[in-house]
ModelCIF file with pLDDT and N, C-alpha, C, O atoms, coordinates in Angstrom:
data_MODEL
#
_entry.id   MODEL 
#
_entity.id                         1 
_entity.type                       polymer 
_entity.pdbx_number_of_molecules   1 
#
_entity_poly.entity_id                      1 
_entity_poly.type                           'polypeptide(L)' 
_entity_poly.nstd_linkage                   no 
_entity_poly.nstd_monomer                   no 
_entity_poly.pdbx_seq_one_letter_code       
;(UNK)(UNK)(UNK)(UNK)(UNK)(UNK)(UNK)(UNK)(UNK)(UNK)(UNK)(UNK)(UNK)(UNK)(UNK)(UNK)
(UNK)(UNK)(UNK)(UNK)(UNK)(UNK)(UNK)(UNK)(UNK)(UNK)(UNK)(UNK)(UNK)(UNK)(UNK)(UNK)
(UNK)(UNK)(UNK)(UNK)(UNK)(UNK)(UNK)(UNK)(UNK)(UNK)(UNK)(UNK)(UNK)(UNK)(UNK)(UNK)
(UNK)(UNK)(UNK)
;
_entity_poly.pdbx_seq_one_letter_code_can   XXXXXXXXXXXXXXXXXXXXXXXXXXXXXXXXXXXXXXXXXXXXXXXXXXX 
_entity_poly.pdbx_strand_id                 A 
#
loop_
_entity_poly_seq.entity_id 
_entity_poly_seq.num 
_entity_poly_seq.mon_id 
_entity_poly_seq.hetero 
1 1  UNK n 
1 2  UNK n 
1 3  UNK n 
1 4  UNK n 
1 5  UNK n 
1 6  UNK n 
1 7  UNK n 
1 8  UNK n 
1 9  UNK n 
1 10 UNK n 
1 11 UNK n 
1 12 UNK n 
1 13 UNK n 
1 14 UNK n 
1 15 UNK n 
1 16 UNK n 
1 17 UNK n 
1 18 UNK n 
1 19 UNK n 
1 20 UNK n 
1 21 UNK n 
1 22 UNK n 
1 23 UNK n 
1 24 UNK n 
1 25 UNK n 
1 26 UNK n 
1 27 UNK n 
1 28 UNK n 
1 29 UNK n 
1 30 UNK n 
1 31 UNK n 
1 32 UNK n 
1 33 UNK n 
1 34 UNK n 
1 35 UNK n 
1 36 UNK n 
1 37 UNK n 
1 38 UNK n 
1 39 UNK n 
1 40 UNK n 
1 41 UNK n 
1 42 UNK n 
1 43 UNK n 
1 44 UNK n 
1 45 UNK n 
1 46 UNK n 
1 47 UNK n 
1 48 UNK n 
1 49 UNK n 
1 50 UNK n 
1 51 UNK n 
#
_struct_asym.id          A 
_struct_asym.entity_id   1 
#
loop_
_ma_qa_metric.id 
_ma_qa_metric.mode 
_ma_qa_metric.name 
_ma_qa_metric.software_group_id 
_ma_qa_metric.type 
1 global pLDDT . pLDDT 
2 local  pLDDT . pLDDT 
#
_ma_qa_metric_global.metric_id      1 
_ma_qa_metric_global.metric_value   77.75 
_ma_qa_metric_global.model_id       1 
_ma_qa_metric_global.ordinal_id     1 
#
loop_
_ma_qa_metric_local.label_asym_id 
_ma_qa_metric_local.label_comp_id 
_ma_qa_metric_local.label_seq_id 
_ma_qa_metric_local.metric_id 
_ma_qa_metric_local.metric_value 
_ma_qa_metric_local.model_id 
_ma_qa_metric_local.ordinal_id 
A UNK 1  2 80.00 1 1  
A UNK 2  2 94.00 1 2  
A UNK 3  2 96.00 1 3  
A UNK 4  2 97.00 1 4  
A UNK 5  2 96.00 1 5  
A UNK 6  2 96.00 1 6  
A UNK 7  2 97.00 1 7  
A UNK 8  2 97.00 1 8  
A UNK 9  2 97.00 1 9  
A UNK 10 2 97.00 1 10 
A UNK 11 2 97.00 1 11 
A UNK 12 2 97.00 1 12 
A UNK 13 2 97.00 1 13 
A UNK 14 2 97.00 1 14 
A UNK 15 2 97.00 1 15 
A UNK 16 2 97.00 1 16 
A UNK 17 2 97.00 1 17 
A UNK 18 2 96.00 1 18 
A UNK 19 2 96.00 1 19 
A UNK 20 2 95.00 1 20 
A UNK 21 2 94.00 1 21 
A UNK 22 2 92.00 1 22 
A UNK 23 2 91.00 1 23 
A UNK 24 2 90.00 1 24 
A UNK 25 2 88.00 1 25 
A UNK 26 2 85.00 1 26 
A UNK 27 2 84.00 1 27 
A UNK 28 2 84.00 1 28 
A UNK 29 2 74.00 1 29 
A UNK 30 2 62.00 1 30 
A UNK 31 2 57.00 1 31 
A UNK 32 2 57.00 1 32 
A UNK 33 2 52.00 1 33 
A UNK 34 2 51.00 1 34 
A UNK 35 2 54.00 1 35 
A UNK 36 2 55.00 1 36 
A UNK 37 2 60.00 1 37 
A UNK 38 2 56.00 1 38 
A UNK 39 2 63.00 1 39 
A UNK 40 2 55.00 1 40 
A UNK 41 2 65.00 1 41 
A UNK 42 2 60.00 1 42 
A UNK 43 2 61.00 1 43 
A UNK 44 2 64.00 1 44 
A UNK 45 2 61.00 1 45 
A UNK 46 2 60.00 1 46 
A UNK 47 2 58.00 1 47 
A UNK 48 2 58.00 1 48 
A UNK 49 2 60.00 1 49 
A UNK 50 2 52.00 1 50 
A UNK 51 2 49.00 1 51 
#
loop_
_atom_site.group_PDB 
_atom_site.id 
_atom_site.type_symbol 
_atom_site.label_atom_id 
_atom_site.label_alt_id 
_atom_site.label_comp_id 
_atom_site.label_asym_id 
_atom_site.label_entity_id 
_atom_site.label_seq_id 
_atom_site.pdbx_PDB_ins_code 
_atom_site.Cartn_x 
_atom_site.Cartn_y 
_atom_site.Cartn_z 
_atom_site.occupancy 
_atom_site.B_iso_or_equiv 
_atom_site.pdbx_formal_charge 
_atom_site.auth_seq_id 
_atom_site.auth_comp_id 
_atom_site.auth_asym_id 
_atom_site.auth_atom_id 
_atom_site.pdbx_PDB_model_num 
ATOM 1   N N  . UNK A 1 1  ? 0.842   -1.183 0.000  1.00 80.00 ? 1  UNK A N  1 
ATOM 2   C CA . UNK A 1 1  ? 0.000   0.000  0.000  1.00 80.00 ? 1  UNK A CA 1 
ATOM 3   C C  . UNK A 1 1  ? 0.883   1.241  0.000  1.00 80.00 ? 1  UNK A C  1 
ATOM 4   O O  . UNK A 1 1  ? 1.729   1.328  0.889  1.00 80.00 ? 1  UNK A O  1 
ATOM 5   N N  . UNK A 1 2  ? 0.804   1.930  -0.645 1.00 94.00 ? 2  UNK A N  1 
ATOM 6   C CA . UNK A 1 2  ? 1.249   3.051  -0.715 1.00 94.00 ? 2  UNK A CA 1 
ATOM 7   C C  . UNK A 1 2  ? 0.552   4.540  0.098  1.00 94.00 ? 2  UNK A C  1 
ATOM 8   O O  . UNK A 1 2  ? -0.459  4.326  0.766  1.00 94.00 ? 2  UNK A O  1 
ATOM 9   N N  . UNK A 1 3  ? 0.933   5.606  0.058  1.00 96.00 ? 3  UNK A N  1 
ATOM 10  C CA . UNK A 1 3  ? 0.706   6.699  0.753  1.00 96.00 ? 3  UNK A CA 1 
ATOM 11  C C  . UNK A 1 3  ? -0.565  6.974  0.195  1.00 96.00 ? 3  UNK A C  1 
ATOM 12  O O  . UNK A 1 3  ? -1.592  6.966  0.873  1.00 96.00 ? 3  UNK A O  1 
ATOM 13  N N  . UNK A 1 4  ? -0.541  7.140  -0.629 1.00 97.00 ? 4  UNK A N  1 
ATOM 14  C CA . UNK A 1 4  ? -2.090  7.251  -1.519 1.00 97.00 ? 4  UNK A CA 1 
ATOM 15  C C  . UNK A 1 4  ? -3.698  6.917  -1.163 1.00 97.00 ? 4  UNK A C  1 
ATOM 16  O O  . UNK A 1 4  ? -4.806  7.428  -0.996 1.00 97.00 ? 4  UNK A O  1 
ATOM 17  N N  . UNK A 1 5  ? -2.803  5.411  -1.184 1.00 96.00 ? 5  UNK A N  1 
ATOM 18  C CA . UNK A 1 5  ? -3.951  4.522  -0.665 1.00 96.00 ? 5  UNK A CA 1 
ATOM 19  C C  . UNK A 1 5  ? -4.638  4.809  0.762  1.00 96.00 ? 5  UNK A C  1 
ATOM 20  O O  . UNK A 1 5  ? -5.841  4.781  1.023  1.00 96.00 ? 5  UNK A O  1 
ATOM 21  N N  . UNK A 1 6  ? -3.190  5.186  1.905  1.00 96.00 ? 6  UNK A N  1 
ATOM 22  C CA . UNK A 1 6  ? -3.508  4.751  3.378  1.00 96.00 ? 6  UNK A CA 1 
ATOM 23  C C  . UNK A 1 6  ? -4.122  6.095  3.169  1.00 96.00 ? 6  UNK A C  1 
ATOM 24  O O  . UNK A 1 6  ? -5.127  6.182  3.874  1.00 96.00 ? 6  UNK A O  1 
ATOM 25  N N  . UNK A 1 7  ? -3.835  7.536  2.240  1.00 97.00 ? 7  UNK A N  1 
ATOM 26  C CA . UNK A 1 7  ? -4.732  8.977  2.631  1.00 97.00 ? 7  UNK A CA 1 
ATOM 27  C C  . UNK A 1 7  ? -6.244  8.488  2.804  1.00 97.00 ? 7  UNK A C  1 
ATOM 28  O O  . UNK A 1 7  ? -7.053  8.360  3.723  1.00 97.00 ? 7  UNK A O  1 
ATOM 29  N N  . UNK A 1 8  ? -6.176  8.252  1.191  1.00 97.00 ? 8  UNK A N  1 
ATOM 30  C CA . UNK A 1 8  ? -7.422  7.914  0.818  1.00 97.00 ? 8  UNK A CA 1 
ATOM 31  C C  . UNK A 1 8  ? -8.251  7.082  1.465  1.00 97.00 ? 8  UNK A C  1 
ATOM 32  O O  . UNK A 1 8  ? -9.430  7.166  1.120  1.00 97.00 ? 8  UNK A O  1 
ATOM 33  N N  . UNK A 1 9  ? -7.877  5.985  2.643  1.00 97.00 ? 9  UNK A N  1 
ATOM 34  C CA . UNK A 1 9  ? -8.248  4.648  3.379  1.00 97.00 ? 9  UNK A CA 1 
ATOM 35  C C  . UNK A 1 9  ? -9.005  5.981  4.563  1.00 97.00 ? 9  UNK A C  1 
ATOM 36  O O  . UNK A 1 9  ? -10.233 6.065  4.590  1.00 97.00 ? 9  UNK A O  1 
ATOM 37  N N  . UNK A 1 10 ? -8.210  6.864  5.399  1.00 97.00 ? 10 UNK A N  1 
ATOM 38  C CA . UNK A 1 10 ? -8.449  7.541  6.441  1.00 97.00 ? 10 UNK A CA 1 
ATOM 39  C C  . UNK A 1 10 ? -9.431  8.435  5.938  1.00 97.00 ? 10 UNK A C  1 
ATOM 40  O O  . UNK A 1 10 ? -10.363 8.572  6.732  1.00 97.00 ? 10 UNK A O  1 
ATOM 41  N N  . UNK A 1 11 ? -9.578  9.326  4.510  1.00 97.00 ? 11 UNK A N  1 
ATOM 42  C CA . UNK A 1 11 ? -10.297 10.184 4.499  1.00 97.00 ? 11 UNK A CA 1 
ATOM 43  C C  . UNK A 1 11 ? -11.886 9.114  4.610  1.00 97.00 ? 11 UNK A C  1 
ATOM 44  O O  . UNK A 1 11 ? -12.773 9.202  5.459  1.00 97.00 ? 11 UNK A O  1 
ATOM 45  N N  . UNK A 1 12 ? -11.805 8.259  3.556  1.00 97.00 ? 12 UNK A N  1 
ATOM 46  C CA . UNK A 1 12 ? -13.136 7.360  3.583  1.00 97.00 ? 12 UNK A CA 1 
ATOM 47  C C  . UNK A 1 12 ? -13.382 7.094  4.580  1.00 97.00 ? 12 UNK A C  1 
ATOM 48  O O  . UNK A 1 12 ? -14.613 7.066  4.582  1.00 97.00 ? 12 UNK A O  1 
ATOM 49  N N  . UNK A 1 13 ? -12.910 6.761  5.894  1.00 97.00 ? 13 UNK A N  1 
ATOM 50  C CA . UNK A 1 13 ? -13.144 5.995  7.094  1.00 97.00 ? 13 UNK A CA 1 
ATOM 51  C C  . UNK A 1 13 ? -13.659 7.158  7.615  1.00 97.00 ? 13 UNK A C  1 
ATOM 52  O O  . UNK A 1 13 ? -14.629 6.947  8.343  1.00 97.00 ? 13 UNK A O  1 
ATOM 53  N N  . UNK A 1 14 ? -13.242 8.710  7.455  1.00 97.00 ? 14 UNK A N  1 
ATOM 54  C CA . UNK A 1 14 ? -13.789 10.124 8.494  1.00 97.00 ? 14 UNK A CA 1 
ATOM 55  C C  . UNK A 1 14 ? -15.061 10.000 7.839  1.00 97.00 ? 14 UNK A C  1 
ATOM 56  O O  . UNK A 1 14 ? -16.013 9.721  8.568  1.00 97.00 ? 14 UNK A O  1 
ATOM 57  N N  . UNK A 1 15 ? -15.310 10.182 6.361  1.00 97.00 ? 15 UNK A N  1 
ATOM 58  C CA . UNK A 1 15 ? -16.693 9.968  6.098  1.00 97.00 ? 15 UNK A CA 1 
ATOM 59  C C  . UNK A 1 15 ? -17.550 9.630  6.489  1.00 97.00 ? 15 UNK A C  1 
ATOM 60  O O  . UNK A 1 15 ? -18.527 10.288 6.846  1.00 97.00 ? 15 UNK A O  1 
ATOM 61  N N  . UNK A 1 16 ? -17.303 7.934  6.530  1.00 97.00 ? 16 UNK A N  1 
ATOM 62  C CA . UNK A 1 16 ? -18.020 7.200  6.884  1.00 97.00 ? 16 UNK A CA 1 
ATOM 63  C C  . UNK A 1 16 ? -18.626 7.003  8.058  1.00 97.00 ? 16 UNK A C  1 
ATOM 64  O O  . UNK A 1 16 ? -19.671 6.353  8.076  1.00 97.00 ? 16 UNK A O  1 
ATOM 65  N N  . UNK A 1 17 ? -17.987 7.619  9.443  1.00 97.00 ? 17 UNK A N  1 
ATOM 66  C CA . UNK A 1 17 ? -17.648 7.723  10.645 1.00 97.00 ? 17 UNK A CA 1 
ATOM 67  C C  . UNK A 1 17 ? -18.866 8.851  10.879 1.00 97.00 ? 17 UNK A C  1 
ATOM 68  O O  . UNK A 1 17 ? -19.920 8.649  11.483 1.00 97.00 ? 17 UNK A O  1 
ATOM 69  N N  . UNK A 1 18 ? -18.548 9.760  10.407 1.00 96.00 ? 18 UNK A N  1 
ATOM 70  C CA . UNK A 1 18 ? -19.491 11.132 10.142 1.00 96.00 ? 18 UNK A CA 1 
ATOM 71  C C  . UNK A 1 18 ? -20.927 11.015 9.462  1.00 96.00 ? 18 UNK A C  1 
ATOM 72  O O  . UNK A 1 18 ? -21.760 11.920 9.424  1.00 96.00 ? 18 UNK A O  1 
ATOM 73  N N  . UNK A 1 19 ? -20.998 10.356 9.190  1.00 96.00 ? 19 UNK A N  1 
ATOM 74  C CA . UNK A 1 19 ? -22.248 9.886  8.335  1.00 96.00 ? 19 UNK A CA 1 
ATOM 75  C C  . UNK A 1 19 ? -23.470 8.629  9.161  1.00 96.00 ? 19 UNK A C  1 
ATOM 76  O O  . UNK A 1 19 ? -24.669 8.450  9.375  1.00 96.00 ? 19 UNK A O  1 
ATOM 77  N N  . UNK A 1 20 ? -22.252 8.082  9.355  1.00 95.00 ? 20 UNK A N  1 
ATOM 78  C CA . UNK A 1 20 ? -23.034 6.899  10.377 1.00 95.00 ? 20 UNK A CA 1 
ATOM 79  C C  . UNK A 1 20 ? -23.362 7.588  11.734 1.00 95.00 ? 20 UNK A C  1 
ATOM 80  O O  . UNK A 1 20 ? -24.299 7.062  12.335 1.00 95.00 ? 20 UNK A O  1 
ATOM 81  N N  . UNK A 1 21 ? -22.795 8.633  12.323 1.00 94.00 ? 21 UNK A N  1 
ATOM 82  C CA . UNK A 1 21 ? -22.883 9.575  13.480 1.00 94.00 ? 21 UNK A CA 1 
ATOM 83  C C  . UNK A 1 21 ? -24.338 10.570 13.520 1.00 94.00 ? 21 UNK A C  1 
ATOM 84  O O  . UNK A 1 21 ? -25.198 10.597 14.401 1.00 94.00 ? 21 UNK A O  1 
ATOM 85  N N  . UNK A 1 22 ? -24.273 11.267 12.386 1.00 92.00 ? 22 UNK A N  1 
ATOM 86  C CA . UNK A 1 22 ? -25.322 11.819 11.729 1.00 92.00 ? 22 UNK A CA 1 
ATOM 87  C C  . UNK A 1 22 ? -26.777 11.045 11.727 1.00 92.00 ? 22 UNK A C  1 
ATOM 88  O O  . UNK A 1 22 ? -27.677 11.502 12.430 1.00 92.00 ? 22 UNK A O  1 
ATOM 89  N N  . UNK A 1 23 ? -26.983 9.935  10.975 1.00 91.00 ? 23 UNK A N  1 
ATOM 90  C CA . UNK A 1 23 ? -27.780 8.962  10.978 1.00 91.00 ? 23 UNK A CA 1 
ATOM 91  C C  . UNK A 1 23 ? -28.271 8.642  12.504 1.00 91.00 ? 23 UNK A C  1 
ATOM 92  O O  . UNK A 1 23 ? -29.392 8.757  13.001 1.00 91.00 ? 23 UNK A O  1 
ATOM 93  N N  . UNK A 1 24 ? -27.340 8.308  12.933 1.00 90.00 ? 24 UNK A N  1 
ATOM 94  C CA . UNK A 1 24 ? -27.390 7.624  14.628 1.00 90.00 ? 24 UNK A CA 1 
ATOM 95  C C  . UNK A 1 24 ? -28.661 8.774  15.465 1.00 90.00 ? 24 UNK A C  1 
ATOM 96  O O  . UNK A 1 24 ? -29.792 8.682  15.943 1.00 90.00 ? 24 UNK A O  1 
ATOM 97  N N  . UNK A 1 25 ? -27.814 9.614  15.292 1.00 88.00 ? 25 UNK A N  1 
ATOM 98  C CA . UNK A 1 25 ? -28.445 10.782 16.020 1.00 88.00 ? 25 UNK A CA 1 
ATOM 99  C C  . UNK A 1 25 ? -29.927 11.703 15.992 1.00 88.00 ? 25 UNK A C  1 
ATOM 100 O O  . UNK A 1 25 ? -30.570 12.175 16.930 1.00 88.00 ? 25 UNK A O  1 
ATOM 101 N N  . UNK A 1 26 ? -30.275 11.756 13.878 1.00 85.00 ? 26 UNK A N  1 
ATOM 102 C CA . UNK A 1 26 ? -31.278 11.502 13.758 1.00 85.00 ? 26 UNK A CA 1 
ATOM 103 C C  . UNK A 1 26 ? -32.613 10.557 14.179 1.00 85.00 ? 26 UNK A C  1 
ATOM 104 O O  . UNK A 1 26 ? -33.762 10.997 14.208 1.00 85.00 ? 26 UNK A O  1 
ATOM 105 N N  . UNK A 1 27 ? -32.205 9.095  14.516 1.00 84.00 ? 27 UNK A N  1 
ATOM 106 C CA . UNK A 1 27 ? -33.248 8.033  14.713 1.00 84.00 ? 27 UNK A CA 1 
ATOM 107 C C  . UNK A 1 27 ? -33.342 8.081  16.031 1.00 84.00 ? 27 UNK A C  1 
ATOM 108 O O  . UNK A 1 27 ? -34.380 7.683  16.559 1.00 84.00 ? 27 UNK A O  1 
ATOM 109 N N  . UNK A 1 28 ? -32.224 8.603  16.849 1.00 84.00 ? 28 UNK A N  1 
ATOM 110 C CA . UNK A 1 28 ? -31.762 8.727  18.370 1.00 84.00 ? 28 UNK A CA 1 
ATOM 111 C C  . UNK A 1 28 ? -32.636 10.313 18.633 1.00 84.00 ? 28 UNK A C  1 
ATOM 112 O O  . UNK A 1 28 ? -33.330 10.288 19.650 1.00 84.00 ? 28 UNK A O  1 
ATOM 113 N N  . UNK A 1 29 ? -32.656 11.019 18.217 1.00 74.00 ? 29 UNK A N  1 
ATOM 114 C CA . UNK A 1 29 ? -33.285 12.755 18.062 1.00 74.00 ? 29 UNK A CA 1 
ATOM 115 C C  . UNK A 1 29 ? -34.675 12.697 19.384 1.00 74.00 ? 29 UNK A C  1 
ATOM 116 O O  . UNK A 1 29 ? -35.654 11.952 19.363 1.00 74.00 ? 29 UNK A O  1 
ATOM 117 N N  . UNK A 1 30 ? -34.428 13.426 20.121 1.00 62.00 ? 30 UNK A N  1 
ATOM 118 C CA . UNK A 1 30 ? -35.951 13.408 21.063 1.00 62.00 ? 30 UNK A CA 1 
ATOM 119 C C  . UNK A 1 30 ? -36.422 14.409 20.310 1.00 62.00 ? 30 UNK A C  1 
ATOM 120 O O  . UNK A 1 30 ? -35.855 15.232 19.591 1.00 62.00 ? 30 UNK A O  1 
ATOM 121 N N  . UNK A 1 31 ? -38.203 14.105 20.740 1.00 57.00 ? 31 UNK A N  1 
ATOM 122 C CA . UNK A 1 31 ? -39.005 15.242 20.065 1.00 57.00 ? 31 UNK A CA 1 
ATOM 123 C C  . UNK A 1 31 ? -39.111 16.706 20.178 1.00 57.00 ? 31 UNK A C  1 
ATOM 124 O O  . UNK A 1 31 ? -39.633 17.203 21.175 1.00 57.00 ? 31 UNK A O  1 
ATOM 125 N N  . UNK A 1 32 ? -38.556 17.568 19.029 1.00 57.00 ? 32 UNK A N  1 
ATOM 126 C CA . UNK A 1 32 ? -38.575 18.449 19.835 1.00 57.00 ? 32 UNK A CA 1 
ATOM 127 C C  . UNK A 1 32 ? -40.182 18.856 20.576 1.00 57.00 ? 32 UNK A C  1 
ATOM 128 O O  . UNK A 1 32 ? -41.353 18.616 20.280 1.00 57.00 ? 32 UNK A O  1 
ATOM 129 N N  . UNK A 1 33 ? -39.310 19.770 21.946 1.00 52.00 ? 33 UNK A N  1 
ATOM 130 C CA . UNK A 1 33 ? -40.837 20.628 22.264 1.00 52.00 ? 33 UNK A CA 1 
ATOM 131 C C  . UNK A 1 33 ? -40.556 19.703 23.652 1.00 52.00 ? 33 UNK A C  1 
ATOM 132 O O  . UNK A 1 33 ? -40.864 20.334 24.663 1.00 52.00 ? 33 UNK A O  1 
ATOM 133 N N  . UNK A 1 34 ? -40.110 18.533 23.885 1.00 51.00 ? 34 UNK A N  1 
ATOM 134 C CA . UNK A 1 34 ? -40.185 17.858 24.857 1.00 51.00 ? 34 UNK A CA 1 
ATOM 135 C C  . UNK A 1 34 ? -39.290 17.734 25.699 1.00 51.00 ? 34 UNK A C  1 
ATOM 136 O O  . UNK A 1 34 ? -38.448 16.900 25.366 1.00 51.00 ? 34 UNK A O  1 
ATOM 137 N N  . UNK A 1 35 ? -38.995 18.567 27.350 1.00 54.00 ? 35 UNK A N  1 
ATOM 138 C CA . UNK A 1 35 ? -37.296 19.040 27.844 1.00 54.00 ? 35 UNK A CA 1 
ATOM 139 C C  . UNK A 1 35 ? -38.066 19.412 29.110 1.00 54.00 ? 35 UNK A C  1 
ATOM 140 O O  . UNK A 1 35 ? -38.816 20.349 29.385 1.00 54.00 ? 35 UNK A O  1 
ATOM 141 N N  . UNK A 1 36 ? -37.433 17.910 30.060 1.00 55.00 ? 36 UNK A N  1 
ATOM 142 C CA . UNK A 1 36 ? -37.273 18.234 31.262 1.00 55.00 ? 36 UNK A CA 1 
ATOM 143 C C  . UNK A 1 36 ? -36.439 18.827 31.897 1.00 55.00 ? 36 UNK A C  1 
ATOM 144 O O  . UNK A 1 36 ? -36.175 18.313 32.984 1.00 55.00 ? 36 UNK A O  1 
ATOM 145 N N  . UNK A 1 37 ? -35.813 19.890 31.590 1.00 60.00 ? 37 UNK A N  1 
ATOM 146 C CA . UNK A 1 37 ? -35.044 20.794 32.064 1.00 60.00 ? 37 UNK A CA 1 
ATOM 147 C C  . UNK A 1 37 ? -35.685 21.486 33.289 1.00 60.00 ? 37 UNK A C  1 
ATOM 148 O O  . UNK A 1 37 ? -35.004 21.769 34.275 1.00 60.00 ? 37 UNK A O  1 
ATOM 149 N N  . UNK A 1 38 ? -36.763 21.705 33.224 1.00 56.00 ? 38 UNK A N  1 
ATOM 150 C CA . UNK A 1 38 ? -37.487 22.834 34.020 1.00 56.00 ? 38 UNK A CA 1 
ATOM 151 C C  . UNK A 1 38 ? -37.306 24.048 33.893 1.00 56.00 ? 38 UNK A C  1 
ATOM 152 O O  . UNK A 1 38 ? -37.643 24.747 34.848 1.00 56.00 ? 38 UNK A O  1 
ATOM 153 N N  . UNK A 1 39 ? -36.905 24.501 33.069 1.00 63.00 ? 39 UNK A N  1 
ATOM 154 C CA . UNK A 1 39 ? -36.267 26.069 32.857 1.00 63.00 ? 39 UNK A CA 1 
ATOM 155 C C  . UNK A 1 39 ? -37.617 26.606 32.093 1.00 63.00 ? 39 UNK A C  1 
ATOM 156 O O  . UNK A 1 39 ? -37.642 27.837 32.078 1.00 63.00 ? 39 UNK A O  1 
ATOM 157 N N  . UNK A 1 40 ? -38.191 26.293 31.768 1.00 55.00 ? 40 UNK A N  1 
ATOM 158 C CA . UNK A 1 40 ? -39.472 27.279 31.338 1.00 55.00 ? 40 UNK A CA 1 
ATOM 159 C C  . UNK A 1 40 ? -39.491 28.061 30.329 1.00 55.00 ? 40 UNK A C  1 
ATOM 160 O O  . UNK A 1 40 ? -40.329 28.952 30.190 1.00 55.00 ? 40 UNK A O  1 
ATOM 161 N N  . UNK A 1 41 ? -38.483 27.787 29.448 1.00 65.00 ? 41 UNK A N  1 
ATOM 162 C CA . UNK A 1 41 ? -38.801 28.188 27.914 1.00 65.00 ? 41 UNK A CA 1 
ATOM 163 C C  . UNK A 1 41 ? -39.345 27.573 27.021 1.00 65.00 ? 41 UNK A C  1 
ATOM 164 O O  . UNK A 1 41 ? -39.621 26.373 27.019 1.00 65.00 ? 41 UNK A O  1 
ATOM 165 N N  . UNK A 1 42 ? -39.553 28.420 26.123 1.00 60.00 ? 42 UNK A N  1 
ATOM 166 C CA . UNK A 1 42 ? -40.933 27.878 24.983 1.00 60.00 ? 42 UNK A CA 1 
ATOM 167 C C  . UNK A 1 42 ? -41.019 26.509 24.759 1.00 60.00 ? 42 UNK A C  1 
ATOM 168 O O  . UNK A 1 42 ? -41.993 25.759 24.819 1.00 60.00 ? 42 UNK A O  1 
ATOM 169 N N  . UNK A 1 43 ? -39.965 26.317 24.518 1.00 61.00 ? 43 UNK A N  1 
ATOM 170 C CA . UNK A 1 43 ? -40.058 24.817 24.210 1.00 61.00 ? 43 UNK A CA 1 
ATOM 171 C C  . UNK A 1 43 ? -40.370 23.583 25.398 1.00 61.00 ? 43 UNK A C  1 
ATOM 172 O O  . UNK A 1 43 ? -40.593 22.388 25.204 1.00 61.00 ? 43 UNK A O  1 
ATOM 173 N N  . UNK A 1 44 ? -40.316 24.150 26.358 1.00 64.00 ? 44 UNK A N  1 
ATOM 174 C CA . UNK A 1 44 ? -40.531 22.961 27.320 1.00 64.00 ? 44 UNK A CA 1 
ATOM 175 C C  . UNK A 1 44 ? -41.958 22.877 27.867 1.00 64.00 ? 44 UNK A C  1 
ATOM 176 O O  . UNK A 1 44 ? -42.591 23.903 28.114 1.00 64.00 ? 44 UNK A O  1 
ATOM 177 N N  . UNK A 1 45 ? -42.576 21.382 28.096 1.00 61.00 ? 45 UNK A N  1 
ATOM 178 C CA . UNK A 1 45 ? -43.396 20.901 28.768 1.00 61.00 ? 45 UNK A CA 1 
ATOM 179 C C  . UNK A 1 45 ? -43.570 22.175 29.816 1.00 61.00 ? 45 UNK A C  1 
ATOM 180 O O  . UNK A 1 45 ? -44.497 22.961 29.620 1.00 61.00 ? 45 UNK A O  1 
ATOM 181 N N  . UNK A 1 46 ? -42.769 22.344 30.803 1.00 60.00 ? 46 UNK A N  1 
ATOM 182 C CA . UNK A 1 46 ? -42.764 23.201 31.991 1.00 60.00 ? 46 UNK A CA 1 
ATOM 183 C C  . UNK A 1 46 ? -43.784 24.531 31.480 1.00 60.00 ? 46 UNK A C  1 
ATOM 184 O O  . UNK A 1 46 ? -44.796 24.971 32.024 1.00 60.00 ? 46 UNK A O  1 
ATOM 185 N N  . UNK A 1 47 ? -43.052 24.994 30.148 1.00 58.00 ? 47 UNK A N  1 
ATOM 186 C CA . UNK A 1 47 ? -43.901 26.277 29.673 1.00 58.00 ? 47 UNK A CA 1 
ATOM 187 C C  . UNK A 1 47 ? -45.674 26.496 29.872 1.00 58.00 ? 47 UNK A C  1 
ATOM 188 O O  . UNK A 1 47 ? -46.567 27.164 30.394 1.00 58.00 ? 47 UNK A O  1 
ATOM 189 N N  . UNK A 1 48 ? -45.216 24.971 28.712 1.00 58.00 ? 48 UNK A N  1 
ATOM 190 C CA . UNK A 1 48 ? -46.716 24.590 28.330 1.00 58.00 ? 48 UNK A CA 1 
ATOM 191 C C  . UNK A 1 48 ? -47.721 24.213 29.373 1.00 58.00 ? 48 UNK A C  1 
ATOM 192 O O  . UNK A 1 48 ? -48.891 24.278 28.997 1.00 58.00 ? 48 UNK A O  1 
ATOM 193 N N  . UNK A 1 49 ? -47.542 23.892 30.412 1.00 60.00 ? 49 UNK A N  1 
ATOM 194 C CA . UNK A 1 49 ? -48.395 23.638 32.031 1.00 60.00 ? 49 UNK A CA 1 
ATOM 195 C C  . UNK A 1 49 ? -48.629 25.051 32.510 1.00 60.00 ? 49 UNK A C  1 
ATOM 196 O O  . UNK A 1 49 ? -49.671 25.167 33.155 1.00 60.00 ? 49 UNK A O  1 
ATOM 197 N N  . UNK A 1 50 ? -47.822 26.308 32.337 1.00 52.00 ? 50 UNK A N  1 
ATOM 198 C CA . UNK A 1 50 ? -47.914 27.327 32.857 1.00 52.00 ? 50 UNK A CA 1 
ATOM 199 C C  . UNK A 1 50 ? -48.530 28.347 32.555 1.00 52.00 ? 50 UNK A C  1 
ATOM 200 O O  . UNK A 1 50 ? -48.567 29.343 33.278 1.00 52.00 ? 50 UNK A O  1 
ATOM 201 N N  . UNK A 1 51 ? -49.248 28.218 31.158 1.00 49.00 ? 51 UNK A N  1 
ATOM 202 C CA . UNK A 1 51 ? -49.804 28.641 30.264 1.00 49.00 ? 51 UNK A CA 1 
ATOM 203 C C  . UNK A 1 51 ? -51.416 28.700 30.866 1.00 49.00 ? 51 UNK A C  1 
ATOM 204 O O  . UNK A 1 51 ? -52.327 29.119 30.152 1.00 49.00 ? 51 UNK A O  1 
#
């Protein structure tokens, strides 16, 4: 293998890495609007009870 190859081996592997991360996180994603934080901005449950 040459230098070429091993660039080209690492850049594909960051891709791929990044992509599968992306994906993950989408199917993994909570809904927004839904944040037990308690902090009481718009977006949270907390808001929406106070309303």
């Amino acid at each position: 293998m040459g230098i070429q190859d091993i660039i080209v081996l690492i850049i594909v592997s960051c891709c791929v890495l990044y992509a599968a991360r992306n994906i993950v996180k989408t199917f993994t994603r909570k809904k927004k609007g839904v944040c037990n934080c308690g902090c009481g901005c718009s977006g949270c449950a907390m808001a929406r009870k106070k309303k």
